[in-house]
DSSP file (Angstrom, degrees, kcal/mol; ACC not computed):
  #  RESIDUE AA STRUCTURE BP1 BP2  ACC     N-H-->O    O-->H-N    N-H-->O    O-->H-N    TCO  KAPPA ALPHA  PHI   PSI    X-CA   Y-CA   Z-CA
    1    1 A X     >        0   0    0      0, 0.0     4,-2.0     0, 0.0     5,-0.1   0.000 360.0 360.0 360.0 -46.7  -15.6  -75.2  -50.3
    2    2 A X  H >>  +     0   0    0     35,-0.3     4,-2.7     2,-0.2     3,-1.1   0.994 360.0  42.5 -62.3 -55.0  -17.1  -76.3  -53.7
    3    3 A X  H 3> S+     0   0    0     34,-0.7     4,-1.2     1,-0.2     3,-0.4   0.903 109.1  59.5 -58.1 -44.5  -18.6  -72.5  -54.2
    4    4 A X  H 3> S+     0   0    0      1,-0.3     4,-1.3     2,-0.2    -1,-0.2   0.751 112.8  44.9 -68.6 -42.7  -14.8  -71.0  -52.8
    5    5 A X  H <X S+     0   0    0     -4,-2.0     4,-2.2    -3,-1.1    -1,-0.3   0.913 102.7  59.4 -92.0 -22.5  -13.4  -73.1  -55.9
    6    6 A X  H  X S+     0   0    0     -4,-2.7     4,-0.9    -3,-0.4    -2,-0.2   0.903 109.0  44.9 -20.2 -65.5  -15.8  -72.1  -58.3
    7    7 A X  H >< S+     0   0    0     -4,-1.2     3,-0.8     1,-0.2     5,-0.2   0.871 113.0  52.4 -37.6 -65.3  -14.7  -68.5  -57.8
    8    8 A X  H >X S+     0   0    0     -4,-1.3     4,-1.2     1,-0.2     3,-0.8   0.801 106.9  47.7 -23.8 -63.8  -11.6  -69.3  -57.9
    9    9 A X  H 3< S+     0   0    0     -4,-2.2    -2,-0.2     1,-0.2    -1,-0.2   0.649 109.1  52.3 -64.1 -26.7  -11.6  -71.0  -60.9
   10   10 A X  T << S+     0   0    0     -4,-0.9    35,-0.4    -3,-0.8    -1,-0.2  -0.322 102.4  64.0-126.7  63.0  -13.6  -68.4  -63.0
   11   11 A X  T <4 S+     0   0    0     -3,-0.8    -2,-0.2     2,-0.1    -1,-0.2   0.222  93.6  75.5-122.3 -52.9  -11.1  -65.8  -61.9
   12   12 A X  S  < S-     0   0    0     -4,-1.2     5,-0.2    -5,-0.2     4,-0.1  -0.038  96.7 -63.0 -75.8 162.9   -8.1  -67.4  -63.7
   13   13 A X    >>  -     0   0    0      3,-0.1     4,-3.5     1,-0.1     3,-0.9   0.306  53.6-102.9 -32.8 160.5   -7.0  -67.6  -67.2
   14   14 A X  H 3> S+     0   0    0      1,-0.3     4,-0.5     2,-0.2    -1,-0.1   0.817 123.9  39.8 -81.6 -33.3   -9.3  -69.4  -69.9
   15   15 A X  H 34 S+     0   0    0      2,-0.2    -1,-0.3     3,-0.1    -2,-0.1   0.363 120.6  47.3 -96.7  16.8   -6.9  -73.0  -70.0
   16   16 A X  H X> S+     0   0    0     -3,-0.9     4,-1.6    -4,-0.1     3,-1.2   0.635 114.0  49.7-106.8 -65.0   -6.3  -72.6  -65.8
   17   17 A X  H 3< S+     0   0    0     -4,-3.5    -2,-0.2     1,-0.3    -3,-0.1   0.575 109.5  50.0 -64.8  -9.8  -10.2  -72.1  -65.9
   18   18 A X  T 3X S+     0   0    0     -4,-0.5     4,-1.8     2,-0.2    -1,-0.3   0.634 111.3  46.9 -94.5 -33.7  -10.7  -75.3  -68.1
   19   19 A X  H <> S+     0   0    0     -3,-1.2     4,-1.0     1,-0.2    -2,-0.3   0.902 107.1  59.1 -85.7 -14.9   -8.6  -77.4  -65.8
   20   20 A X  H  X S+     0   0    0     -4,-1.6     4,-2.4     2,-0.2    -1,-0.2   0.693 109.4  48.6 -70.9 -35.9  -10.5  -76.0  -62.8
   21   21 A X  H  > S+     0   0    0     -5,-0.4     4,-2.9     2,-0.2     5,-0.5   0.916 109.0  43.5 -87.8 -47.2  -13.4  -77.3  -64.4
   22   22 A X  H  X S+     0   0    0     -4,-1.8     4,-3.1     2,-0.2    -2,-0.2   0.954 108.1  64.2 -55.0 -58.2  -12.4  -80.8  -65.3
   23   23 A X  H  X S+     0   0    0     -4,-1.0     4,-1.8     2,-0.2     5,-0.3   0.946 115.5  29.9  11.9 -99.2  -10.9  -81.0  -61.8
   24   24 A X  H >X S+     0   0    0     -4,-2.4     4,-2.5     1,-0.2     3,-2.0   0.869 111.8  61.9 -57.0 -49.2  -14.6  -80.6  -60.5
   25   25 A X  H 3X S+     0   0    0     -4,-2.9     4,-2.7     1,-0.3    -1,-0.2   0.862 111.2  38.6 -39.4 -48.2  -16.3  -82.1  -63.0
   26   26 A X  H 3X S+     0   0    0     -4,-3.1     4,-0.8    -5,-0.5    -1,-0.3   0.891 112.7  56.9 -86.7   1.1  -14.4  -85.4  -62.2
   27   27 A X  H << S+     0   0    0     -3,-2.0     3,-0.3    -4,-1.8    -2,-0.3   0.821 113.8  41.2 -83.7 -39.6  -14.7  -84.8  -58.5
   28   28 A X  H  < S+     0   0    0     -4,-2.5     4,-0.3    -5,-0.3    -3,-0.2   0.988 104.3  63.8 -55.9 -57.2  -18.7  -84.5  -59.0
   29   29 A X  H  < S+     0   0    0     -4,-2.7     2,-0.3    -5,-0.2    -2,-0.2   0.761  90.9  80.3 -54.6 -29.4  -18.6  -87.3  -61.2
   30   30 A X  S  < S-     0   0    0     -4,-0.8     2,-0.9    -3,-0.3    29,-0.0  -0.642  98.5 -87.8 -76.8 143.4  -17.2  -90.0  -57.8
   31   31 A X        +     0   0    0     -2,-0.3     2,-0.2     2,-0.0    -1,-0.1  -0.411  61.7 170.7  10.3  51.0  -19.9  -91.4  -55.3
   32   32 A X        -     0   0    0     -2,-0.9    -1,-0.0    -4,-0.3    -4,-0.0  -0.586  38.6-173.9-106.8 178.4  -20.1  -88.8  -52.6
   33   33 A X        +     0   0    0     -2,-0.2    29,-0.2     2,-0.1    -1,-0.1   0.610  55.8 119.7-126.3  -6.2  -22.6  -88.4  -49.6
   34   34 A X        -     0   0    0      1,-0.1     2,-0.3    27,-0.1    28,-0.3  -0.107  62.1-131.3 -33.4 158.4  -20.8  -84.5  -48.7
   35   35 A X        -     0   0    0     26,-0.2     2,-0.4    29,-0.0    28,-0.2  -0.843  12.5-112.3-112.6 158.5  -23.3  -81.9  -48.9
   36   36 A X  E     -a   63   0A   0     26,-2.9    28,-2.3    -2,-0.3     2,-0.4  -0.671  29.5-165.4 -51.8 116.1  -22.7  -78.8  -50.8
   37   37 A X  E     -a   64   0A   0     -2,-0.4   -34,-0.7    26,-0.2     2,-0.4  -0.967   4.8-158.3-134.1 128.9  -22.6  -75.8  -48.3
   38   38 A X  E     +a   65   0A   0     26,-3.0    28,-3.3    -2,-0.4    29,-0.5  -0.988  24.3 161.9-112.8 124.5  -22.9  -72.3  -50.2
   39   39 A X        -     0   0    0     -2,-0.4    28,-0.9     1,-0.3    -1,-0.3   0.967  61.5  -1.2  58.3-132.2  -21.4  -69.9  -47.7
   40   40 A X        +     0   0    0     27,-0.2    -1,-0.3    26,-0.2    29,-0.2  -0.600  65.1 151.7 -79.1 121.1  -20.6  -66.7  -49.7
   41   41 A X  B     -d   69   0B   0     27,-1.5    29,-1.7    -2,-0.3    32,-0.2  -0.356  20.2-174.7-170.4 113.2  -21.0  -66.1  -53.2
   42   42 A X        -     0   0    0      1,-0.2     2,-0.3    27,-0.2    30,-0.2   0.436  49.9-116.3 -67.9 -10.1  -21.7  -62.8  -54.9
   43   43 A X        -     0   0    0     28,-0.2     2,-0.3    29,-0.1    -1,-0.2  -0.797  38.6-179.7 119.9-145.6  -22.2  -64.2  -58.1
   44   44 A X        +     0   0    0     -2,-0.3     2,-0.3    -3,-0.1    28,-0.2  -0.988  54.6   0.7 160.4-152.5  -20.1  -63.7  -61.5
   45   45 A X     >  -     0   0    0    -35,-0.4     4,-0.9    -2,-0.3    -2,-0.0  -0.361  62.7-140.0 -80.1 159.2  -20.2  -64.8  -64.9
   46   46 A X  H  > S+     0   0    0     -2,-0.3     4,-1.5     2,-0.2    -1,-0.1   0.701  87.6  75.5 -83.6 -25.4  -23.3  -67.1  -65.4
   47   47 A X  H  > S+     0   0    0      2,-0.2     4,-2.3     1,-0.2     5,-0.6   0.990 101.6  44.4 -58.1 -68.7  -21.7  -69.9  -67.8
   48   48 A X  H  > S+     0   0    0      1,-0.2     4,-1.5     2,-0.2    -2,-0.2   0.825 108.3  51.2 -77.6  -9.1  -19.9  -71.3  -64.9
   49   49 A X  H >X S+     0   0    0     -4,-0.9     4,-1.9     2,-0.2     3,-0.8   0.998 109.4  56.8 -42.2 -75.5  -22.5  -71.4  -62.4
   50   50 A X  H 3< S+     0   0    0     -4,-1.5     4,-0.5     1,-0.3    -2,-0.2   0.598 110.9  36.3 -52.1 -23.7  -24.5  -73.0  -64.8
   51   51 A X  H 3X S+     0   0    0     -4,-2.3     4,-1.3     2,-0.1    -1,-0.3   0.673 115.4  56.3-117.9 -10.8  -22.4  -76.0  -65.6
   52   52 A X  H <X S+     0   0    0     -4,-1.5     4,-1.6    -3,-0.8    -2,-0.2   0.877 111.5  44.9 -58.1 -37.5  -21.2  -76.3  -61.9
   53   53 A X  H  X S+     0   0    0     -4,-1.9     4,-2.2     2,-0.2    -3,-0.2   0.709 110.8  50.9 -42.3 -53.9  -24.8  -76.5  -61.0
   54   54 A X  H  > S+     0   0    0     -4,-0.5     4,-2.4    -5,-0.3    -2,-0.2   0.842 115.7  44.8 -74.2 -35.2  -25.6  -79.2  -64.0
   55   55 A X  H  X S+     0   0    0     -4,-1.3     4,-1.2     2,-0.2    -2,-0.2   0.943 114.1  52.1 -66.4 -43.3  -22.3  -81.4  -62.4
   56   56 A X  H >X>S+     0   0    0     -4,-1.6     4,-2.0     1,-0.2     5,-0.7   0.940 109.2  47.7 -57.6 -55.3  -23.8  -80.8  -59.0
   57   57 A X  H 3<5S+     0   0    0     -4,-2.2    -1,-0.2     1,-0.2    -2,-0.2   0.957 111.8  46.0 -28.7 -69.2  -27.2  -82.1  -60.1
   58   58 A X  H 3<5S+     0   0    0     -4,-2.4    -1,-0.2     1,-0.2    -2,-0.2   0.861 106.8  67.2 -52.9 -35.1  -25.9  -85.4  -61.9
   59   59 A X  H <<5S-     0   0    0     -4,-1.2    -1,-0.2    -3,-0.6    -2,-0.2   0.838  98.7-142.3 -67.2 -53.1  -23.9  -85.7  -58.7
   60   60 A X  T  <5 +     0   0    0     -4,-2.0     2,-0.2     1,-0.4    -3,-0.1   0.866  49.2 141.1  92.5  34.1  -27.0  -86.3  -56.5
   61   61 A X      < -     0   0    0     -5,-0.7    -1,-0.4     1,-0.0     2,-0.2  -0.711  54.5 -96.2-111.2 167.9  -25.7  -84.3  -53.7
   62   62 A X        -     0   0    0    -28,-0.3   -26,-2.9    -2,-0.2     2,-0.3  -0.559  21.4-149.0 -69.4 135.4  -27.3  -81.8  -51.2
   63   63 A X  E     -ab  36  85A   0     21,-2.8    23,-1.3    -2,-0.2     2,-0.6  -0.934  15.2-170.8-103.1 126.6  -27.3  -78.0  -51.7
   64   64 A X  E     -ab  37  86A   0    -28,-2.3   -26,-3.0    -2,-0.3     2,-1.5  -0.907  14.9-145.0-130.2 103.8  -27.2  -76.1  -48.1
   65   65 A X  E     +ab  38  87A   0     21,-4.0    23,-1.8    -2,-0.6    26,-0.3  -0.598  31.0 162.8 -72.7  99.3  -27.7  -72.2  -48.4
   66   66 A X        -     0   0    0    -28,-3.3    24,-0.4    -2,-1.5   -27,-0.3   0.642  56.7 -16.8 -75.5 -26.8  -25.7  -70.9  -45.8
   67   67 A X  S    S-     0   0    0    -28,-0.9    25,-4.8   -29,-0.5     2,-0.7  -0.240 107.7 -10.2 161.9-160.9  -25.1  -67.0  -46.6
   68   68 A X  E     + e   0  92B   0     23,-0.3   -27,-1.5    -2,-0.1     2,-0.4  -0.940  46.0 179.1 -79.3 110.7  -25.5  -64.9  -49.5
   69   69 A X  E     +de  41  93B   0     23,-1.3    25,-0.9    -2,-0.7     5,-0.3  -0.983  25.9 176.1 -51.5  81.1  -26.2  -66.5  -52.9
   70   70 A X  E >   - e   0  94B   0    -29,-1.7     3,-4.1    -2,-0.4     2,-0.2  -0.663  40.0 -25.2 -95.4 135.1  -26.5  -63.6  -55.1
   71   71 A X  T 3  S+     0   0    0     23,-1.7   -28,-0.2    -2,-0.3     3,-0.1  -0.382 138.0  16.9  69.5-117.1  -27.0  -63.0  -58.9
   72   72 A X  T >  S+     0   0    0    -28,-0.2     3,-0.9    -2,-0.2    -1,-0.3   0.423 119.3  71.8 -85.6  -4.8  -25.7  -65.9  -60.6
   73   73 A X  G X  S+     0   0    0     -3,-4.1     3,-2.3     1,-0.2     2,-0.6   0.987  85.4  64.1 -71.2 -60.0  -25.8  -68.1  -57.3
   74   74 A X  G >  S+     0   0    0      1,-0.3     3,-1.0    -5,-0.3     4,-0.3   0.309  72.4  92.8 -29.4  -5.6  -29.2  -68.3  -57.2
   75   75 A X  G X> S+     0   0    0     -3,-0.9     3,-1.4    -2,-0.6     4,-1.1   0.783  76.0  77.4 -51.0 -27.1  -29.2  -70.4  -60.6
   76   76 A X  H <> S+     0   0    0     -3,-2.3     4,-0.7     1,-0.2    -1,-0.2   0.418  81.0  55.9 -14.2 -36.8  -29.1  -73.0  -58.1
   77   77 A X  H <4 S+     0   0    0     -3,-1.0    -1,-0.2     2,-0.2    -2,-0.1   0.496 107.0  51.7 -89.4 -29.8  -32.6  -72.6  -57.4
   78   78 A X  H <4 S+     0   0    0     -3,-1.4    -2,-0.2    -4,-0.3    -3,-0.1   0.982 125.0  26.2 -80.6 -56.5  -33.4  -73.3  -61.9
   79   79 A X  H  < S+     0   0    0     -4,-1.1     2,-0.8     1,-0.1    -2,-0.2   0.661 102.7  74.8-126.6  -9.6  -31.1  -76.8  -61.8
   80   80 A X  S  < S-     0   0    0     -4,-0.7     5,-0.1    -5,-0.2    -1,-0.1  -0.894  89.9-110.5 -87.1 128.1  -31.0  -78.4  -58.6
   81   81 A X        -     0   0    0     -2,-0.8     3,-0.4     1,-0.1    -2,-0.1   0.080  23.4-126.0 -59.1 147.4  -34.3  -80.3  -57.6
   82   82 A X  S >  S+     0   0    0      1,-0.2     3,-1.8     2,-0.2    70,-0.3   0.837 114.6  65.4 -70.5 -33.7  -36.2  -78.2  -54.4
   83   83 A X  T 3  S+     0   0    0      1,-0.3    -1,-0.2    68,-0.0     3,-0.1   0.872 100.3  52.7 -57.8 -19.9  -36.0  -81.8  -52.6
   84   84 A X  T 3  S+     0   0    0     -3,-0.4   -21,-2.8     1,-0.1     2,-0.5   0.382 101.6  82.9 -78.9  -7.4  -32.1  -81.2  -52.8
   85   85 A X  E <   +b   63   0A   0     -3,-1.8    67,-0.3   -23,-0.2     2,-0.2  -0.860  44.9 159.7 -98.9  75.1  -32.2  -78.0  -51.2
   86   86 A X  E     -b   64   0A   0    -23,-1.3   -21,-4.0    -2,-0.5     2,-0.3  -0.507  19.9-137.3-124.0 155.2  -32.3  -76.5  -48.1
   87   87 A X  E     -bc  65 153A   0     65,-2.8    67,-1.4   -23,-0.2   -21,-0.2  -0.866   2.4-150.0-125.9 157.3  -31.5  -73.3  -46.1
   88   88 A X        -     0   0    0    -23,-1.8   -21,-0.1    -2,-0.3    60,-0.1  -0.250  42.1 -97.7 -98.9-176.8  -30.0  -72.1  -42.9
   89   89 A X  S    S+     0   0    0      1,-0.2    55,-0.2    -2,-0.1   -22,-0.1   0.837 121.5  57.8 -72.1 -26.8  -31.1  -68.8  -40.9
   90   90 A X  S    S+     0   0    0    -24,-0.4     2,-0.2   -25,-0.1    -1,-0.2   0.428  75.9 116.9 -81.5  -9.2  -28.3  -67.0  -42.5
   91   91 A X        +     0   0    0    -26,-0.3     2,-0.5   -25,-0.1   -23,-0.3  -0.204  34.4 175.9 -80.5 153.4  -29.2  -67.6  -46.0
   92   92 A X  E     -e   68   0B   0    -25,-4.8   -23,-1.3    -2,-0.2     2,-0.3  -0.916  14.2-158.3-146.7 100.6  -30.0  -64.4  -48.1
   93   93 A X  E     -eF  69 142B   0     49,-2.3    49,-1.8    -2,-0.5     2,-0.3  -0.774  11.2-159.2 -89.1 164.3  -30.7  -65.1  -52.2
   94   94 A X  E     -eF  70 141B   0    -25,-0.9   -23,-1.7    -2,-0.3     2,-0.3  -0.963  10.0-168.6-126.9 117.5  -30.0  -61.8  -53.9
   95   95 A X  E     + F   0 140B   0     45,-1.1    45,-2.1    -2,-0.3     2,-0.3  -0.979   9.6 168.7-108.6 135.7  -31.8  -61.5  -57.6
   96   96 A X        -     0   0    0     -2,-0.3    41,-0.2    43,-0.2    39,-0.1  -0.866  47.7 -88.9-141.2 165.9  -31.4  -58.9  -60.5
   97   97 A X        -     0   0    0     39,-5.1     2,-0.5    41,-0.3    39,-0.1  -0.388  65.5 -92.6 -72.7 175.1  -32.3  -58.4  -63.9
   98   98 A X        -     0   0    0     12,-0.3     2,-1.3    37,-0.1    12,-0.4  -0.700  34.2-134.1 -92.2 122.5  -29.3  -60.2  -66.1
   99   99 A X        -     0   0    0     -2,-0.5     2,-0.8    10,-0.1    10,-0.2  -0.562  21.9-150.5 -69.3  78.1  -26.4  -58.0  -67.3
  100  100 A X  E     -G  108   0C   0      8,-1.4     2,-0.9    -2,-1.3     8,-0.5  -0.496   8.4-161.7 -86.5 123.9  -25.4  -58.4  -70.9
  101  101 A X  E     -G  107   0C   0     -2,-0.8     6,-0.3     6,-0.2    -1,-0.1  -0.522  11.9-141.9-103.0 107.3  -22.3  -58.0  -72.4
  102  102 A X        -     0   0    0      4,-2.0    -1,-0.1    -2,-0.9     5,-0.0   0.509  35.4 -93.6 -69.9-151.2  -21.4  -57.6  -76.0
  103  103 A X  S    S+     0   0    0      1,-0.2    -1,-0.1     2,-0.1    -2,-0.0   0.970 130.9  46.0 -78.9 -42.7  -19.1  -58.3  -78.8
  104  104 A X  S    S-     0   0    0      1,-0.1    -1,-0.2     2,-0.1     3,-0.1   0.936 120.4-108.6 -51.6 -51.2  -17.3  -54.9  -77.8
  105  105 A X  S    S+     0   0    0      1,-0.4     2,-0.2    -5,-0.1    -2,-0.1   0.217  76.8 134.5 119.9   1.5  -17.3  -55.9  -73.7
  106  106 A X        -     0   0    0     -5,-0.0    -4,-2.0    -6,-0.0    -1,-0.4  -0.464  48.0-138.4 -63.7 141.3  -20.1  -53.2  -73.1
  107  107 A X  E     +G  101   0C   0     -6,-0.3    -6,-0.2    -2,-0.2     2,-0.2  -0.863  29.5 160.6-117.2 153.1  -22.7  -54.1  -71.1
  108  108 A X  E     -G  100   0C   0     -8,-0.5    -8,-1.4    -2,-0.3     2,-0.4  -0.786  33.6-113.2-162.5 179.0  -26.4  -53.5  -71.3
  109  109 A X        -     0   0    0     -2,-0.2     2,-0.3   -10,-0.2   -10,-0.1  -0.995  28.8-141.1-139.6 141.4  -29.9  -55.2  -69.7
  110  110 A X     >  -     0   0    0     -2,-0.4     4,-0.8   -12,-0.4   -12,-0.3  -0.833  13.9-152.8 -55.5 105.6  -32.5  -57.0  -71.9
  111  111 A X  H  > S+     0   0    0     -2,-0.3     4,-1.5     2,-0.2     5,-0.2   0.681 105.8  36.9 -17.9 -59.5  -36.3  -57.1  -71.8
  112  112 A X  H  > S+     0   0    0      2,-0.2     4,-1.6     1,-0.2    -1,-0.1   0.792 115.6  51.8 -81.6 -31.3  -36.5  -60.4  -73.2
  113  113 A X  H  > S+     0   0    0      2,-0.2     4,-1.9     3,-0.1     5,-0.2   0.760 110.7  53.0-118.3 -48.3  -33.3  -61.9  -71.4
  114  114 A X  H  X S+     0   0    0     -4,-0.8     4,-3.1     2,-0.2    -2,-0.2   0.983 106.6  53.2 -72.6 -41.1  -34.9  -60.5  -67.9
  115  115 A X  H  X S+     0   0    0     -4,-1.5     4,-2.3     2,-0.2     5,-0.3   0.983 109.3  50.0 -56.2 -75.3  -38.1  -62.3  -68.6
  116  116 A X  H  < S+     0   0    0     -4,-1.6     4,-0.3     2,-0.2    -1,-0.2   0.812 107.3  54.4 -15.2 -40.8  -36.3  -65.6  -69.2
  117  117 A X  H >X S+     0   0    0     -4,-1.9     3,-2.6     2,-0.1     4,-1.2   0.933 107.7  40.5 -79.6 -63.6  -34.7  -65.4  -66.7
  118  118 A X  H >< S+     0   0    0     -4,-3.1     3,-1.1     1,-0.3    -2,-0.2   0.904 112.6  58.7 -54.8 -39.8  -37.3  -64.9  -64.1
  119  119 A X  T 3< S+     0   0    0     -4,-2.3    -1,-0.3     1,-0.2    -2,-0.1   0.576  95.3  58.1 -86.0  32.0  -39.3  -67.2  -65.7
  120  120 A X  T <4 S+     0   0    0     -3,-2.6    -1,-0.2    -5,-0.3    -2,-0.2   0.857  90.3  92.6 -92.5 -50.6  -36.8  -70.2  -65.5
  121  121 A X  S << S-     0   0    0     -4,-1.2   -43,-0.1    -3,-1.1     5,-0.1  -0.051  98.1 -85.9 -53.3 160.3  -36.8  -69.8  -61.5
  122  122 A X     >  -     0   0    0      1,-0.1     4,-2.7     4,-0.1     5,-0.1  -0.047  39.1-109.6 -44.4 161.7  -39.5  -72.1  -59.6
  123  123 A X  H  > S+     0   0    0      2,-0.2     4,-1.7     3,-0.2    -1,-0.1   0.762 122.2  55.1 -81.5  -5.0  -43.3  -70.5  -59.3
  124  124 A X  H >> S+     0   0    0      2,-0.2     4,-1.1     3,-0.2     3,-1.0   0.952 115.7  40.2 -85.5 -81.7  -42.7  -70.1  -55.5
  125  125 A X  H 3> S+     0   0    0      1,-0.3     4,-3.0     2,-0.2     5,-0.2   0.673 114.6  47.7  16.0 -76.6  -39.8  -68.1  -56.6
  126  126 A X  H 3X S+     0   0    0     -4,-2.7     4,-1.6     2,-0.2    -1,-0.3   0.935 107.3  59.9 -48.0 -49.4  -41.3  -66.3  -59.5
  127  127 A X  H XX S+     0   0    0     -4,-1.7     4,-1.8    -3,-1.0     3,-1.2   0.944 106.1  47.6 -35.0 -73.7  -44.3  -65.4  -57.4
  128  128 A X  H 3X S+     0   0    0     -4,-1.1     4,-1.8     1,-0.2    -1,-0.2   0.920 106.1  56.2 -28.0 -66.9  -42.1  -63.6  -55.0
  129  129 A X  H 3<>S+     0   0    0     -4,-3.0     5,-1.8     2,-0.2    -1,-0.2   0.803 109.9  47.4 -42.0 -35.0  -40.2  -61.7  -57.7
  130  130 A X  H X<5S+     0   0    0     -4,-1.6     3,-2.9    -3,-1.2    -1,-0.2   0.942 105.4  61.0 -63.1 -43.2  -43.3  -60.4  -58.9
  131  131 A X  H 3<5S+     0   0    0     -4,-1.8    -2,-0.2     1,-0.3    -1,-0.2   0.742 109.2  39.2 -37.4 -52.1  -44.4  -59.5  -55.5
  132  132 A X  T 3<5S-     0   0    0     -4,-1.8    -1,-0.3    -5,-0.2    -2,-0.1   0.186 134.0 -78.9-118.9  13.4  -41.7  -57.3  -55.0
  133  133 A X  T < 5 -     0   0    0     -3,-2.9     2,-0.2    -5,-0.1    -3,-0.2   0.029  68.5 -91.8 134.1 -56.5  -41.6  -55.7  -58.6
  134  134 A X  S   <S-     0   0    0     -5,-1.8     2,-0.3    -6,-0.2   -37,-0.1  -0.318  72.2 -33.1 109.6-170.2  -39.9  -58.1  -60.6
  135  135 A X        +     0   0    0     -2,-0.2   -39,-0.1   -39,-0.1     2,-0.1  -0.579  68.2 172.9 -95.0 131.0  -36.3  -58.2  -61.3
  136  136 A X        -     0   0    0      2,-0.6   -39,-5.1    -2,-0.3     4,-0.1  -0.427  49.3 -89.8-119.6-170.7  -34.4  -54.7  -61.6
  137  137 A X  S    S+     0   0    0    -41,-0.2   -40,-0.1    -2,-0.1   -38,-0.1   0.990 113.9  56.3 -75.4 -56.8  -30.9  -53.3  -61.9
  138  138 A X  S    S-     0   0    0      1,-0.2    -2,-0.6   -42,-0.1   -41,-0.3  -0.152  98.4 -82.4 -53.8 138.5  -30.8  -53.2  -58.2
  139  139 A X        -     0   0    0    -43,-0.1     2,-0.4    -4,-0.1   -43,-0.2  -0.297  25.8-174.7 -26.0 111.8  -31.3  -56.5  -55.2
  140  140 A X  E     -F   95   0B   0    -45,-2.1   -45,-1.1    -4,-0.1     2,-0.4  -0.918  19.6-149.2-113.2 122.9  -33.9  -57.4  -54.4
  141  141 A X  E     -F   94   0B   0     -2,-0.4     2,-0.6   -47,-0.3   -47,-0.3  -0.815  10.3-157.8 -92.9 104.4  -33.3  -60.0  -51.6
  142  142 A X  E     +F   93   0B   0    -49,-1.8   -49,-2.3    -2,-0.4     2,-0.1  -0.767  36.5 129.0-146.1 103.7  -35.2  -63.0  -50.5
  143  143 A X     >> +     0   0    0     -2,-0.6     4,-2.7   -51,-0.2     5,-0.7  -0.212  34.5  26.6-137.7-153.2  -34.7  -64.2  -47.0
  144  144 A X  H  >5S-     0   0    0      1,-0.2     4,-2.4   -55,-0.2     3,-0.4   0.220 121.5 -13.9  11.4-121.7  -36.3  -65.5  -43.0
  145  145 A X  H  >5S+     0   0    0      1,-0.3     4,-1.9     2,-0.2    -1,-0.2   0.777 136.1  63.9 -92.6 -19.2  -39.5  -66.8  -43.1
  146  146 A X  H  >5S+     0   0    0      1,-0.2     4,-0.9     2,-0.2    -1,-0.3   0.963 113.9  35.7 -65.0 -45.5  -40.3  -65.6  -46.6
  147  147 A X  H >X5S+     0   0    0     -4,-2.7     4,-2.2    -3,-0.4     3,-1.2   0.926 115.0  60.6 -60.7 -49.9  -37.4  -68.0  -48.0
  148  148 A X  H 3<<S+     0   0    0     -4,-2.4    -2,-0.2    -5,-0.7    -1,-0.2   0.816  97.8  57.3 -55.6 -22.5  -38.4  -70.5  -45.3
  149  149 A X  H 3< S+     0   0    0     -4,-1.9    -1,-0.2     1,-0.1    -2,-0.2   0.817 115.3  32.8 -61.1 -44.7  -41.6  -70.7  -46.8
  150  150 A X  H << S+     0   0    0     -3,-1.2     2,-0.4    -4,-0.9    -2,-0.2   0.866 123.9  47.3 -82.0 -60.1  -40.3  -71.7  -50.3
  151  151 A X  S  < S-     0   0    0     -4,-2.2   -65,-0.1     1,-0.0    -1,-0.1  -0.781  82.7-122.7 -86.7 112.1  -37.1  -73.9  -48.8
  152  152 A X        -     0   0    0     -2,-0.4   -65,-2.8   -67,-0.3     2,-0.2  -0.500  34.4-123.9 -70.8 158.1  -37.2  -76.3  -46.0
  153  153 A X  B      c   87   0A   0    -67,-0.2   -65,-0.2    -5,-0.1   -68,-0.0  -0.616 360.0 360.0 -91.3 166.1  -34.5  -75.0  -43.3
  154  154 A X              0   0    0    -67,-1.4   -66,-0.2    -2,-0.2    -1,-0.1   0.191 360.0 360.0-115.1 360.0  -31.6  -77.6  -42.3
């Protein structure tokens, strides 16, 4: 539900997308014992991931990888604590190098920006990434026992 408004929220207009955020922000901020259940999520722009993530954190609630987490879901993995985390059978992260976009709206990929990134992820996590190449324009996809290995299942 939480990821379904995320999406949601950083579809719509920039003062829509600011009340979308206050809106969760004070809905993290109350005393709940829900877990987070991510479903679906193909990813997006990376700013709101990243402060949905940071509310989720402070919150002190559970993250339950249901599905695909792709791209910029898988920041998840950088700001919520591993003890907070858990996966199902269905869950499938998806990782790529980072897509940057400039003053124009062109987009381009970064050396420097992909390396940051991977190394930001956990070392079970990074290990894997190497394993398989390191992060490219393309998925590489990180799932069954290999994920179970990293992630307790729930």
């Amino acid at each position: 539900m939480a990821d379904n408004f995320l999406r949601r929220c950083s579809r719509t207009g920039s003062h829509q997308s600011l009340i979308c955020y206050v809106a969760l922000s004070l809905a993290l901020m109350c005393p709940v014992s829900a877990d987070v259940r991510i479903i679906s999520s193909s990813g997006g722009v990376v700013g709101p991931y990243l402060t949905f993530f940071s509310q989720l954190r402070k919150s002190g609630q559970r993250v339950i990888i249901d599905g695909p987490c792709l791209s910029a879901c898988t920041l998840v993995l950088n700001t919520i604590p591993r003890n907070r985390i858990c996966v199902t059978p269905r869950a499938v992260l998806g990782f790529h190098a980072p897509v940057l976009v400039d003053r124009t709206g062109g987009s381009f990929r970064s050396r420097e920006a992909t390396r940051a990134v991977a190394a930001s992820y956990p070392a079970g996590v990074r290990k894997w990434i190497k394993q398989k190449g390191g992060l490219k324009r393309d998925l590489i996809y990180l799932r069954g026992r290999e994920l179970a290995s990293l992630y307790p299942r729930c």
